[in-house]
C-alpha positions as CSV (number, residue, x, y, z in Angstrom):
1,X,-33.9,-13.6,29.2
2,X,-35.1,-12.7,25.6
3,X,-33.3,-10.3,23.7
4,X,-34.4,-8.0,21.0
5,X,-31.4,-7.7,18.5
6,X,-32.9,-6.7,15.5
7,X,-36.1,-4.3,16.3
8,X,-34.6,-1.1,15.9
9,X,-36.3,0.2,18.9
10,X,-39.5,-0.5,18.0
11,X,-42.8,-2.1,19.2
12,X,-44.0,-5.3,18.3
13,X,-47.8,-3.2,18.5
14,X,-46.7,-0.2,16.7
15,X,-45.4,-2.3,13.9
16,X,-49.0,-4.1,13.9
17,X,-51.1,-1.0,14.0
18,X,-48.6,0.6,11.0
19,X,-49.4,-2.8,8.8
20,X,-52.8,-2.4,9.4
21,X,-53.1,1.1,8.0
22,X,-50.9,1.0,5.2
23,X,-52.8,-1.8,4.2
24,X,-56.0,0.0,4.4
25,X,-54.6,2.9,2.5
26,X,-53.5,0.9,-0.2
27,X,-57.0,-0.6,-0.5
28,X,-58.5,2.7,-0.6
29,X,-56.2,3.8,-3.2
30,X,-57.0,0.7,-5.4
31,X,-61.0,1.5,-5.0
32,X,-60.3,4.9,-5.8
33,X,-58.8,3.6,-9.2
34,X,-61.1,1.1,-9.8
35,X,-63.9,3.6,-9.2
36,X,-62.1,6.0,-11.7
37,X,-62.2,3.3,-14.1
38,X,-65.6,2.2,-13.7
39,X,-67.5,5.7,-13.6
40,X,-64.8,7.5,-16.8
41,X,-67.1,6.5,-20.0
42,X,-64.7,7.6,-22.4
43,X,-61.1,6.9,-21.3
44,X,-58.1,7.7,-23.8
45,X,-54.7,9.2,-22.4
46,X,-55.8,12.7,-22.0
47,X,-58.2,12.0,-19.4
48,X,-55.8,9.6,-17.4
49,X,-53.0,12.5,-17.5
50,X,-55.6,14.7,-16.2
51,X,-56.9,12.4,-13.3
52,X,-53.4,11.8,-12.3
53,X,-51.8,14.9,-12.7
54,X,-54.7,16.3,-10.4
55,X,-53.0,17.5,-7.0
56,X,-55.4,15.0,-4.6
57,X,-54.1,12.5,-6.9
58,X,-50.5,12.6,-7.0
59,X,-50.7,13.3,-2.4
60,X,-53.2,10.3,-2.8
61,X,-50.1,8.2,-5.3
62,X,-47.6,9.1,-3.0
63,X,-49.3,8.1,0.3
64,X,-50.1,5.2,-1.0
65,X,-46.6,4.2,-2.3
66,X,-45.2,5.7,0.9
67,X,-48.1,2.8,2.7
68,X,-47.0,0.3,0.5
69,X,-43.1,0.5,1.4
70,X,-43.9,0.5,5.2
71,X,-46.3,-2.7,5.3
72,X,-43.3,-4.2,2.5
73,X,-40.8,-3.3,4.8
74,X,-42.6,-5.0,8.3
75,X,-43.2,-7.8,6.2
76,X,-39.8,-8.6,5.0
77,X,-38.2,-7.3,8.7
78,X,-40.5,-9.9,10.3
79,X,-39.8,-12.6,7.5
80,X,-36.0,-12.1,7.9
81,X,-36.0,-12.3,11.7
82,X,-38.4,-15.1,12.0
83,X,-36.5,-17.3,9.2
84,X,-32.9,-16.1,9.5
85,X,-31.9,-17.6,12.8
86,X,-29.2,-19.6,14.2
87,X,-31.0,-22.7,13.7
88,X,-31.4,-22.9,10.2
89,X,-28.1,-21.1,9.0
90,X,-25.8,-21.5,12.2
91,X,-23.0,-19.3,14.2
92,X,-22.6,-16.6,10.7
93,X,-27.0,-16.2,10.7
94,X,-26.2,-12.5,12.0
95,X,-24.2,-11.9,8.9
96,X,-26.9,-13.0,6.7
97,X,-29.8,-11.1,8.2
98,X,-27.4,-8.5,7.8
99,X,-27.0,-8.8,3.7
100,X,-30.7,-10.2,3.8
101,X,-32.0,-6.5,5.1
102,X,-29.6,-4.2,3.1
103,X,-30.7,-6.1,0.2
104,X,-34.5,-5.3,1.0
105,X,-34.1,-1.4,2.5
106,X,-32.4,-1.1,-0.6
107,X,-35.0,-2.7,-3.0
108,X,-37.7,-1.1,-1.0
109,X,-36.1,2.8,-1.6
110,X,-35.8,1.7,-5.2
111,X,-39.4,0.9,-4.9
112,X,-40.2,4.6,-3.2
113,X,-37.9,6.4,-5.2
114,X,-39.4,5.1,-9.0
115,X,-42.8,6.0,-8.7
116,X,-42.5,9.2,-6.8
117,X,-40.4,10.6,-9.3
118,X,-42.8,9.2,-12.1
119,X,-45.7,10.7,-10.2
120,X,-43.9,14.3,-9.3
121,X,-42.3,14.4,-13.0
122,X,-38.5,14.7,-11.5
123,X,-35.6,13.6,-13.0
């Protein structure tokens, strides 16, 4: 019998579809920029503050971060689970996915948190 130990309660398909999206997400965010970059003639700092202190801008920075730190964190859940196994580090494996995964929620929240409060101008 297989056994799902570390999915959370999650689907192997929901999990596909959610890395497919972020990722298209993030790439519409990067053609937005690139866009902005191409079509802005004169570019100095007041223009960039403007065009990212704009409203549809900072919804359209955070969904993207928010995108990014989902696909990051199916990414580095699969890695972990696929690599991480009894095999390769023996009876204690468990433990180490463990650390492996706190280490990564953690970096990934860092990750969120940083830009989001650049982008919203908290403290």
């Amino acid at each position: 019998m297989v056994t799902n130990v570390a999915s959370f309660g999650r689907s192997g398909l929901a999990d596909f579809v959610l890395q497919r999206v972020s990722a298209v997400i993030v790439g519409l965010y990067a053609l937005c920029l690139v866009g902005f970059f191409v079509t802005t003639p004169r570019m100095d700092h007041a223009v960039l503050a403007g065009f990212f202190e704009s409203l549809p801008m900072r919804a359209f920075t955070t969904l993207a971060v928010v995108s990014l730190a989902a696909h990051a964190w199916i990414g580095m859940w699969t890695v972990g689970t696929d690599y991480v196994r009894r095999h390769y580090f023996g009876a204690g494996h468990t433990v180490y996915l463990g650390i492996y995964l706190v280490v990564c929620i953690g970096l990934i929240f860092v990750y969120l948190l940083w830009p989001l409060s650049v982008v919203w101008g908290l403290p």
